[in-house]
Each structure stands twice: as structure tokens, then as C-alpha cells.
PDB file as gemmi writes it, atoms N, CA and C in Angstrom:
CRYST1    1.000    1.000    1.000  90.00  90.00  90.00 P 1                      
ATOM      1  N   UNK A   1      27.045 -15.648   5.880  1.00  0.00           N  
ATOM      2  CA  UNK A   1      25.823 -16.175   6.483  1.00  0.00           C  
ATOM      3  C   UNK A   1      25.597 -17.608   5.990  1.00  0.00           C  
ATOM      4  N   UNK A   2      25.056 -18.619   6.689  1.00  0.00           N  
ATOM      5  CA  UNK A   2      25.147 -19.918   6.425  1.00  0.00           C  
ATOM      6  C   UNK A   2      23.681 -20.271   5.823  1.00  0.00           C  
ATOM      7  N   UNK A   3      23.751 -21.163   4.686  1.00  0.00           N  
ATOM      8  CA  UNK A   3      22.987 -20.708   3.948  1.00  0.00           C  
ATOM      9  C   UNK A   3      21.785 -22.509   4.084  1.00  0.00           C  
ATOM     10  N   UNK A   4      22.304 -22.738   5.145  1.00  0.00           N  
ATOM     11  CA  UNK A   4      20.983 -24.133   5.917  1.00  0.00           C  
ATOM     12  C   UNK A   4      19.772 -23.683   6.182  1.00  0.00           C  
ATOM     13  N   UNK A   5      19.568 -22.359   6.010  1.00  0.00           N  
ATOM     14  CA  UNK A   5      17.762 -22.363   6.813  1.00  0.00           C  
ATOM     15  C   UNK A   5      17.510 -21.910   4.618  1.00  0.00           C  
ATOM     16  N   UNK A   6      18.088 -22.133   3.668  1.00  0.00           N  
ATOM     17  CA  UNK A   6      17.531 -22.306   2.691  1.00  0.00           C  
ATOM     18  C   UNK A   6      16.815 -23.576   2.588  1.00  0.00           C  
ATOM     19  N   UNK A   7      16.929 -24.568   3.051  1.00  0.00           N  
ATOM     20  CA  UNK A   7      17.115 -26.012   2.741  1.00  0.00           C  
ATOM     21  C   UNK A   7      16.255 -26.395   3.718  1.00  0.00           C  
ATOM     22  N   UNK A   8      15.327 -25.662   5.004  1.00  0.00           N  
ATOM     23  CA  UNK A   8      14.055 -25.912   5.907  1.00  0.00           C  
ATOM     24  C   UNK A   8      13.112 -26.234   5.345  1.00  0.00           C  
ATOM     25  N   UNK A   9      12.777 -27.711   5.624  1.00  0.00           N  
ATOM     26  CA  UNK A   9      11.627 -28.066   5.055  1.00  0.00           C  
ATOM     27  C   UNK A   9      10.334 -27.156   5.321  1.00  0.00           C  
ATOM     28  N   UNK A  10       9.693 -27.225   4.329  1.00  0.00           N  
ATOM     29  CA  UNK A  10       8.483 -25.949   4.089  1.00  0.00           C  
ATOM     30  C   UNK A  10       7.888 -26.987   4.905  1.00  0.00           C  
ATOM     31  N   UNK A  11       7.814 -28.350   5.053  1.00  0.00           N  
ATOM     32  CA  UNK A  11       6.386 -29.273   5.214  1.00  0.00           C  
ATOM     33  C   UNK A  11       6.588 -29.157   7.046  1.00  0.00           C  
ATOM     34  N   UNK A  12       7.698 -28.839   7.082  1.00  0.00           N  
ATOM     35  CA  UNK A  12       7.950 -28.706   9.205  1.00  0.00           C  
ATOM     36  C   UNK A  12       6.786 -27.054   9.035  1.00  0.00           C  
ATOM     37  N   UNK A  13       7.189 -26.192   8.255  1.00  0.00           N  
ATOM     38  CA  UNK A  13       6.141 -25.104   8.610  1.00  0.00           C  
ATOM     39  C   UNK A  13       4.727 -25.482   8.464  1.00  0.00           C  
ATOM     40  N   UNK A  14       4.211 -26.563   7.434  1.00  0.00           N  
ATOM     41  CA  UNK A  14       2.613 -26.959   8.000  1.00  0.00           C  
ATOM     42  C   UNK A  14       2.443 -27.444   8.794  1.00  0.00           C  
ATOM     43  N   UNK A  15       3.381 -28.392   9.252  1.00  0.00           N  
ATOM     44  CA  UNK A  15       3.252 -29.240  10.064  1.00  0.00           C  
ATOM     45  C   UNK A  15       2.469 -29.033  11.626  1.00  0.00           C  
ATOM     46  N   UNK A  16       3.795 -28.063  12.017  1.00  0.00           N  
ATOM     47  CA  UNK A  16       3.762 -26.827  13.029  1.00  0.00           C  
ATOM     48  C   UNK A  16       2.335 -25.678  13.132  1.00  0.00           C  
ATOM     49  N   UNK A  17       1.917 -25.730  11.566  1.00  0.00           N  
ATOM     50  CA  UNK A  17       1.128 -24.900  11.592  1.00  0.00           C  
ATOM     51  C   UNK A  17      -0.262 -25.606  11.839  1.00  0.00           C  
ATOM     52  N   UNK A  18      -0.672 -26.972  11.405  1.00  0.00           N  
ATOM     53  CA  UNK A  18      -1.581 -27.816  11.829  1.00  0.00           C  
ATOM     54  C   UNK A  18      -1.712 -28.244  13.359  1.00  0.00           C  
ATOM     55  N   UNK A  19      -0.871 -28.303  14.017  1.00  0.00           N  
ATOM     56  CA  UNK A  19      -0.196 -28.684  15.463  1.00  0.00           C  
ATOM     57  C   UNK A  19      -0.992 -27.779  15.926  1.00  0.00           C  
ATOM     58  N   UNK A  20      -0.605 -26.456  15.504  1.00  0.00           N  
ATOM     59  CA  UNK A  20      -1.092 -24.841  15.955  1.00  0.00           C  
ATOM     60  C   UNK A  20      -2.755 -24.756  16.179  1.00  0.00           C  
ATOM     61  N   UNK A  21      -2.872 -25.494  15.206  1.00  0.00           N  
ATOM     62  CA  UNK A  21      -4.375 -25.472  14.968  1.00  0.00           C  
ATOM     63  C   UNK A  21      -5.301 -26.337  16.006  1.00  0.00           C  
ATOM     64  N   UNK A  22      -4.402 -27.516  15.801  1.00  0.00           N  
ATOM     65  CA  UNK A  22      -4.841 -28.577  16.946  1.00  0.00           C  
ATOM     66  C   UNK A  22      -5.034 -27.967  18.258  1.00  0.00           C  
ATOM     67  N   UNK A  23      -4.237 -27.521  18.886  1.00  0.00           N  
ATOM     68  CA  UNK A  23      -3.753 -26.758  20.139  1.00  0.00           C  
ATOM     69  C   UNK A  23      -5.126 -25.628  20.212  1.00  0.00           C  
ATOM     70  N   UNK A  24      -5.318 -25.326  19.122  1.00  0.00           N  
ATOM     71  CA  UNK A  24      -6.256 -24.044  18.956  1.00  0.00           C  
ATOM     72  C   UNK A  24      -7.649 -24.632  19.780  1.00  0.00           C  
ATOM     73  N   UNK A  25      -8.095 -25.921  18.876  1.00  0.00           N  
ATOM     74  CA  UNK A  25      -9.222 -26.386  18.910  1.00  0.00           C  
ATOM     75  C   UNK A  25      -9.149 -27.080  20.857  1.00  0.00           C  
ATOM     76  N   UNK A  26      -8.156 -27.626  21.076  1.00  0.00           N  
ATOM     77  CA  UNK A  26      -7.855 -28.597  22.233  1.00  0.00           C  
ATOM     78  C   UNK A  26      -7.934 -27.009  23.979  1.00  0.00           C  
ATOM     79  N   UNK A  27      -7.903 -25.701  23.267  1.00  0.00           N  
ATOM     80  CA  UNK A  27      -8.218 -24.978  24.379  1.00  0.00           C  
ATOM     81  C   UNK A  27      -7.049 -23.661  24.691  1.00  0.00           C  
ATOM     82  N   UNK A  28      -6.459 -23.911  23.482  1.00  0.00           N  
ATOM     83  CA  UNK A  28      -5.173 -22.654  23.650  1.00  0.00           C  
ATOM     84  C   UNK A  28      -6.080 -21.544  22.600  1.00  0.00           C  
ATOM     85  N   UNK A  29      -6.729 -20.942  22.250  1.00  0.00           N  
ATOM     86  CA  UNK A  29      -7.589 -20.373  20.708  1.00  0.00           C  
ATOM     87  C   UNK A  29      -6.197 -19.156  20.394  1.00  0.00           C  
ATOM     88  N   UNK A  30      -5.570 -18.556  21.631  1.00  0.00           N  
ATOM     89  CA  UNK A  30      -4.360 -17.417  21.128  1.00  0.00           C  
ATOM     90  C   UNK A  30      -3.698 -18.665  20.244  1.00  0.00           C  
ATOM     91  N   UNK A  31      -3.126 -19.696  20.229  1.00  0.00           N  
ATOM     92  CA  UNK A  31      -2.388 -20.301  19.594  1.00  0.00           C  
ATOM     93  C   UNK A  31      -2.809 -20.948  18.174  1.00  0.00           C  
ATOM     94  N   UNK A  32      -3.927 -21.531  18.401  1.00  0.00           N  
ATOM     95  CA  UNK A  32      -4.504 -21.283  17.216  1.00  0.00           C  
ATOM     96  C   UNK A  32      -5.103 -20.582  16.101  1.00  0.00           C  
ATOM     97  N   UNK A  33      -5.259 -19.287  16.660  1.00  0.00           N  
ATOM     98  CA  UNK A  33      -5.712 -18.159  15.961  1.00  0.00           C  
ATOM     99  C   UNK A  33      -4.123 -18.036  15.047  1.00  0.00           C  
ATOM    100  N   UNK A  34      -3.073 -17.721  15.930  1.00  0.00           N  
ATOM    101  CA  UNK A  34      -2.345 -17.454  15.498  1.00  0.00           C  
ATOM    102  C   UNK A  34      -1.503 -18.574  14.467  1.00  0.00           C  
ATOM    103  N   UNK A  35      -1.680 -19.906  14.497  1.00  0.00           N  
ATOM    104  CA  UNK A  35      -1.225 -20.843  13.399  1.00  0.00           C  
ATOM    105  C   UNK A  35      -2.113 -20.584  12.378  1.00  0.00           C  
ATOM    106  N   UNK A  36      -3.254 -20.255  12.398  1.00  0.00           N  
ATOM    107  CA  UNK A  36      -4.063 -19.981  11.218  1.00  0.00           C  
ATOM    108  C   UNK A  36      -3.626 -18.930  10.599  1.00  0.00           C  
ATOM    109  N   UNK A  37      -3.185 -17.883  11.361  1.00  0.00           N  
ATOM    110  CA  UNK A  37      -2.330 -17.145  10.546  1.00  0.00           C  
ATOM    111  C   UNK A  37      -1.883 -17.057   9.808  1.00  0.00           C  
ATOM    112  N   UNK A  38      -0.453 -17.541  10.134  1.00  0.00           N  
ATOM    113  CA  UNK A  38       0.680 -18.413   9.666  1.00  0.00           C  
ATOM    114  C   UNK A  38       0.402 -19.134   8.768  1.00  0.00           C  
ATOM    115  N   UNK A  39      -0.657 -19.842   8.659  1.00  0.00           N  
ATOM    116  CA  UNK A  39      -0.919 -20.938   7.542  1.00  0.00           C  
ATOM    117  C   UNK A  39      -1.372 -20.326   6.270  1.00  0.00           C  
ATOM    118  N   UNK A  40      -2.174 -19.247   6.551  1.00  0.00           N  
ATOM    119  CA  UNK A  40      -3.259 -17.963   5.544  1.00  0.00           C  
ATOM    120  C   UNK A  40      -2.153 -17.371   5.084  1.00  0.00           C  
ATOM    121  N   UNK A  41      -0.546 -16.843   5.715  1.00  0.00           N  
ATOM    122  CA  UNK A  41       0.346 -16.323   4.791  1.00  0.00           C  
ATOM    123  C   UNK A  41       1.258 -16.970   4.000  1.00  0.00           C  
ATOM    124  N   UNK A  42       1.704 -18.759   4.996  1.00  0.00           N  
ATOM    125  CA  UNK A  42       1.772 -19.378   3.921  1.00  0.00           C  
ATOM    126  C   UNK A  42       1.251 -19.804   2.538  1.00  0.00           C  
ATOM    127  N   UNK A  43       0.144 -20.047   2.717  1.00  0.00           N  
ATOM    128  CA  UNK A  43      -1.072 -20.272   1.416  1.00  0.00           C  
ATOM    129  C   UNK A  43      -0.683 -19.302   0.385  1.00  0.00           C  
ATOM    130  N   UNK A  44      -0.707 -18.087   1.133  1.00  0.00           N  
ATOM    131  CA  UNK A  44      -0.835 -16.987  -0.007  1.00  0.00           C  
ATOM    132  C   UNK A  44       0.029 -16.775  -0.106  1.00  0.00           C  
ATOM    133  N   UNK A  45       1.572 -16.848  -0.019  1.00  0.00           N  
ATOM    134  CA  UNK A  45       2.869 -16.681  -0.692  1.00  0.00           C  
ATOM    135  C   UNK A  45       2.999 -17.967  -1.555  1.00  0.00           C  
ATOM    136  N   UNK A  46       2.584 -19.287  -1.263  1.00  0.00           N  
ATOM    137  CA  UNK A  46       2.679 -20.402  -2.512  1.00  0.00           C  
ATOM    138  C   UNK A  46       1.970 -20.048  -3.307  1.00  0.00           C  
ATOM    139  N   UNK A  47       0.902 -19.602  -3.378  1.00  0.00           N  
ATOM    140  CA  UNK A  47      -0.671 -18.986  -4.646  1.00  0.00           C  
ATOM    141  C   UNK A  47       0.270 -18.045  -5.321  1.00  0.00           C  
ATOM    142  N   UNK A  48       0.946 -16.972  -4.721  1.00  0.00           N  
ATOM    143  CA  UNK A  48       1.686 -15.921  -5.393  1.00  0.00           C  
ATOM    144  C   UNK A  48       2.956 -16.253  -6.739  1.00  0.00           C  
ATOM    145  N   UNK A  49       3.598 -17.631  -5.594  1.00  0.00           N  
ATOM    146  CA  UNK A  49       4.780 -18.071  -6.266  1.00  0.00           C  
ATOM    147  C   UNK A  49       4.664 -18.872  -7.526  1.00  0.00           C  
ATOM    148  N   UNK A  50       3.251 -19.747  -7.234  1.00  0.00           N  
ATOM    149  CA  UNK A  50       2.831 -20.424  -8.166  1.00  0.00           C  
ATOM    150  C   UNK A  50       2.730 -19.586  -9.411  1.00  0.00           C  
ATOM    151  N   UNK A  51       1.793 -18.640  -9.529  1.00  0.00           N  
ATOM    152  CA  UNK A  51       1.422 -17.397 -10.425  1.00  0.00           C  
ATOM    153  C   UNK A  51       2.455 -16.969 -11.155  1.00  0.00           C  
ATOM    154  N   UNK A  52       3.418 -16.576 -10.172  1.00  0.00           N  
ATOM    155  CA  UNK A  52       5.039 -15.711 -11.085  1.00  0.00           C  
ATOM    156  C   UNK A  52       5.347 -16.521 -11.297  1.00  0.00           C  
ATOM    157  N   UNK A  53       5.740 -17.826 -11.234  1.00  0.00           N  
ATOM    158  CA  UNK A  53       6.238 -18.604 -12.197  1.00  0.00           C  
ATOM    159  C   UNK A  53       5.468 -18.839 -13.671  1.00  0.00           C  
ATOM    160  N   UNK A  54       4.591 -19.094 -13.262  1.00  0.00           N  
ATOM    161  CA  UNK A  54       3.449 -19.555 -14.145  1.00  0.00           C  
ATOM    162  C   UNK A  54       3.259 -20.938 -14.191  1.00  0.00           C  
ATOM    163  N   UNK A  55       3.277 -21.457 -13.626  1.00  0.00           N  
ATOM    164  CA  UNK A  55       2.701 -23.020 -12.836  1.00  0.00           C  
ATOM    165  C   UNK A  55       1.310 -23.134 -12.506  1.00  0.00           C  
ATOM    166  N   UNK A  56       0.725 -23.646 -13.742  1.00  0.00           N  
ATOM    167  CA  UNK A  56      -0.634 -24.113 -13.652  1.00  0.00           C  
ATOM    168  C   UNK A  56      -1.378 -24.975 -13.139  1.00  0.00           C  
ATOM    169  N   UNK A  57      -0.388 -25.836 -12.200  1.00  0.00           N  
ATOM    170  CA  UNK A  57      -0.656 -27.184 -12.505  1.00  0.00           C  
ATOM    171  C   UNK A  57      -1.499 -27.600 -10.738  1.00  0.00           C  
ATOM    172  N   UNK A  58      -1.668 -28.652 -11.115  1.00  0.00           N  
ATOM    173  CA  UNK A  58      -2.776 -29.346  -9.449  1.00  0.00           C  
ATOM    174  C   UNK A  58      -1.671 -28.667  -8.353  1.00  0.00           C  
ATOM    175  N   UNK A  59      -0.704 -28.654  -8.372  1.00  0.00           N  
ATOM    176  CA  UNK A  59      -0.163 -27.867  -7.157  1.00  0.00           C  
ATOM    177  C   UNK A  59      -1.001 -26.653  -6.725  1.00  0.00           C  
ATOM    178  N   UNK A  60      -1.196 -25.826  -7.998  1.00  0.00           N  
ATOM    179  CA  UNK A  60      -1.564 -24.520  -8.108  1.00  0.00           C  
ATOM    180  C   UNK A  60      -3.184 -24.257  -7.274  1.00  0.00           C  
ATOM    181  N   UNK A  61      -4.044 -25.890  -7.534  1.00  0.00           N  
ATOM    182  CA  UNK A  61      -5.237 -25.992  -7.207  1.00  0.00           C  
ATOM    183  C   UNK A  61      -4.839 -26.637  -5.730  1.00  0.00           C  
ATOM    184  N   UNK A  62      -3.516 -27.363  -5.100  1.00  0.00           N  
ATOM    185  CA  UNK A  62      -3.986 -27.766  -3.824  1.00  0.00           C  
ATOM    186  C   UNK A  62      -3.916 -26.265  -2.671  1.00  0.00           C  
ATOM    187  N   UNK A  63      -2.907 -25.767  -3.291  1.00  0.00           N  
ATOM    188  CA  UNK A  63      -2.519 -24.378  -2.880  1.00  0.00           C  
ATOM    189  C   UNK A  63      -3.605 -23.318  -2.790  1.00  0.00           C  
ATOM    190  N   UNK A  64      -4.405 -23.382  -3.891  1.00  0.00           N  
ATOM    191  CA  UNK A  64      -5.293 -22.451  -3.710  1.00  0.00           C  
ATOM    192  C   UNK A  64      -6.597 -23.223  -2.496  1.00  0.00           C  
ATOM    193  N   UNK A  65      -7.035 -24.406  -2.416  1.00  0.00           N  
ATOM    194  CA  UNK A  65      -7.717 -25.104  -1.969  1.00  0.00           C  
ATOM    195  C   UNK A  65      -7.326 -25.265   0.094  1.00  0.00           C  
ATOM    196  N   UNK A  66      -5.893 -25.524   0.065  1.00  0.00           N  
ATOM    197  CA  UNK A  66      -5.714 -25.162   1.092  1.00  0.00           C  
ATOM    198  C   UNK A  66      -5.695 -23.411   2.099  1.00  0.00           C  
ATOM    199  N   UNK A  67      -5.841 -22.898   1.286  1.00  0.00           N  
ATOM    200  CA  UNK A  67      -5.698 -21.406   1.680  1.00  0.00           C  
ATOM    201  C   UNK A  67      -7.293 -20.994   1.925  1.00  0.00           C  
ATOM    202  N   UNK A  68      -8.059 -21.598   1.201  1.00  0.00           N  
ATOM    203  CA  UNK A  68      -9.277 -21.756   0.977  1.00  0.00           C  
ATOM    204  C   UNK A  68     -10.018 -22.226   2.939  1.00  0.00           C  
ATOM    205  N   UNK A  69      -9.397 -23.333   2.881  1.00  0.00           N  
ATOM    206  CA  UNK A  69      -9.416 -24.305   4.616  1.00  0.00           C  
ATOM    207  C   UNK A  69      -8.636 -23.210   5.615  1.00  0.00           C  
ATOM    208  N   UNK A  70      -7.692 -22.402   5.484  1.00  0.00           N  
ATOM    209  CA  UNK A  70      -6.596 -21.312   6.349  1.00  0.00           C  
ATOM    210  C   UNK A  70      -7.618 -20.480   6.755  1.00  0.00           C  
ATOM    211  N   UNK A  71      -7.872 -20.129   5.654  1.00  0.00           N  
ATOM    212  CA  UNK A  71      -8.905 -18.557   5.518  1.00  0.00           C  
ATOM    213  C   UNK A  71     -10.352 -19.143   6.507  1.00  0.00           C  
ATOM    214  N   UNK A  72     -10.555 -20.154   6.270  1.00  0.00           N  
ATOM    215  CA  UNK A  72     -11.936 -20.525   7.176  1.00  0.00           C  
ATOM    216  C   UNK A  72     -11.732 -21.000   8.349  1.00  0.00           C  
ATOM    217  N   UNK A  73     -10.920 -21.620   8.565  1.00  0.00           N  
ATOM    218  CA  UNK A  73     -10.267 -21.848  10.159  1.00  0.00           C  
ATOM    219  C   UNK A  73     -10.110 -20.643  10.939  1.00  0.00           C  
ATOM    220  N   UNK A  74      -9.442 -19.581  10.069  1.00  0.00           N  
ATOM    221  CA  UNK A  74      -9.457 -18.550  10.696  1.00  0.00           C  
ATOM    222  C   UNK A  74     -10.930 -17.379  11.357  1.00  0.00           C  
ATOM    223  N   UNK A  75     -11.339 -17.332  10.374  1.00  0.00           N  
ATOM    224  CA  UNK A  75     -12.660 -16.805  10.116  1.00  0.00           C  
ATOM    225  C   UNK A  75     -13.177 -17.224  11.306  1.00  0.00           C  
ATOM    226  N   UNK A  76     -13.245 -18.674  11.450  1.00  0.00           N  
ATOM    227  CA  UNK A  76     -14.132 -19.609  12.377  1.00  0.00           C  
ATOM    228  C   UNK A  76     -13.726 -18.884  13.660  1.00  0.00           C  
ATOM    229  N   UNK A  77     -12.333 -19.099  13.834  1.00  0.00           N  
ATOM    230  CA  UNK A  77     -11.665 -19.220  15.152  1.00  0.00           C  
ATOM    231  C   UNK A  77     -11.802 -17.608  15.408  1.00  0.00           C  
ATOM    232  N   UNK A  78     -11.787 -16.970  14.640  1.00  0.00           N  
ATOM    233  CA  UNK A  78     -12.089 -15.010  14.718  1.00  0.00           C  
ATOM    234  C   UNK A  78     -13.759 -15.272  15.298  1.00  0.00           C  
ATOM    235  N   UNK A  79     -14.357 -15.597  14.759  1.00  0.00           N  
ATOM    236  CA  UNK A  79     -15.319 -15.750  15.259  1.00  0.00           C  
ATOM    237  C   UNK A  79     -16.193 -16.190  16.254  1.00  0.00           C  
ATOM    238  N   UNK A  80     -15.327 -17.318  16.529  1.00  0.00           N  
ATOM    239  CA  UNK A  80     -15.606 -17.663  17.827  1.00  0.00           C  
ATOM    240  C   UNK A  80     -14.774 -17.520  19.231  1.00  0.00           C  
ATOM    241  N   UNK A  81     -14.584 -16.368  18.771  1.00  0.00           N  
ATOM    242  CA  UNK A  81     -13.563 -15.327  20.384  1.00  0.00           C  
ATOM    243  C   UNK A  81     -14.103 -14.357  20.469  1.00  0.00           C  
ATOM    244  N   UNK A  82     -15.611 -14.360  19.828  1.00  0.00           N  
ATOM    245  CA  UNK A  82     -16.117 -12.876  20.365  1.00  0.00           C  
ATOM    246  C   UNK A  82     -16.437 -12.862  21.271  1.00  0.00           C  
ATOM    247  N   UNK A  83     -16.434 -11.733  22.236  1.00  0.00           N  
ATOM    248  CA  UNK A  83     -16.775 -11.968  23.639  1.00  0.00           C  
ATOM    249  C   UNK A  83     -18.910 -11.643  23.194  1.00  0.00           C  
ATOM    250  N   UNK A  84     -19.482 -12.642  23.985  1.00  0.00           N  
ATOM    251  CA  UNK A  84     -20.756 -12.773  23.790  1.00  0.00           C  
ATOM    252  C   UNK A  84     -20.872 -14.254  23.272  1.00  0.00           C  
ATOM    253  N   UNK A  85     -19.496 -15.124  22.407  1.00  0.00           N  
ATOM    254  CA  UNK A  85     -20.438 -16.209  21.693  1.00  0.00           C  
ATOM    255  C   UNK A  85     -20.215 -17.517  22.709  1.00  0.00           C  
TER     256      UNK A  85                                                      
END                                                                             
């Protein structure tokens, strides 16, 4: 097995995942709901990785800080697809 999708920049997955978001806000909300997703499990597998290592450091706080913005984008965007709002 070829071992190039080790070496995928993580920053194309925010990237993509901000895009997602954009798209969300601009009138697609399935697409954005769903980059928020994506972004909320990214967050929380870097928070995780950070931890088992034991890496304390401002990474540890942008990581937690961005997951922080995932989690409320989402929330938002859950929220505002209820049928009634």
C-alpha cells in the first residue's frame, strides 16, 4: 500500500472544512452542517493526540479553542434547521 496519503496535508482538511462552512452559510446548510462535523472530529482527535502525547503547549490551547468555534458553528447551524425557525 502506498504510503502518500501519510504525508496529506492536515491544513487541506481545514481548509476544505472552512470552505464547507462557507458554503453552509452562502445557502447549501446540508453542506455545512456537515463540514462542521468534520471539523468537531477533527478538533477532537488533535485535543486527544495532544493529551497522549502530553503536549501542553499553545498548540494544545489553539486546538482546544478551535473545537470550541466547531462545536458552536455546529450547534448554531443544528439549530437553525429546525423546521419552525
Amino acid at each position: 500500500m502506498p504510503e502518500s496519503w501519510l504525508t496529506f496535508p492536515i491544513g487541506t482538511l481545514k481548509t476544505v472544512g472552512a470552505a464547507g462552512l462557507l458554503l453552509g452559510v452562502a445557502g447549501l446548510p446540508v453542506v455545512g452542517t456537515a463540514a462542521a462535523i468534520g471539523l468537531v472530529l477533527f478538533f477532537v482527535c488533535a485535543v486527544y493526540t495532544h493529551l497522549r502525547v502530553g503536549d501542553y503547549s499553545v498548540q494544545l490551547g489553539l486546538a482546544v479553542g478551535f473545537l470550541g468555534l466547531a462545536v458552536a458553528s455546529l450547534a448554531l447551524g443544528l439549530a437553525g434547521s429546525r423546521p419552525g425557525s
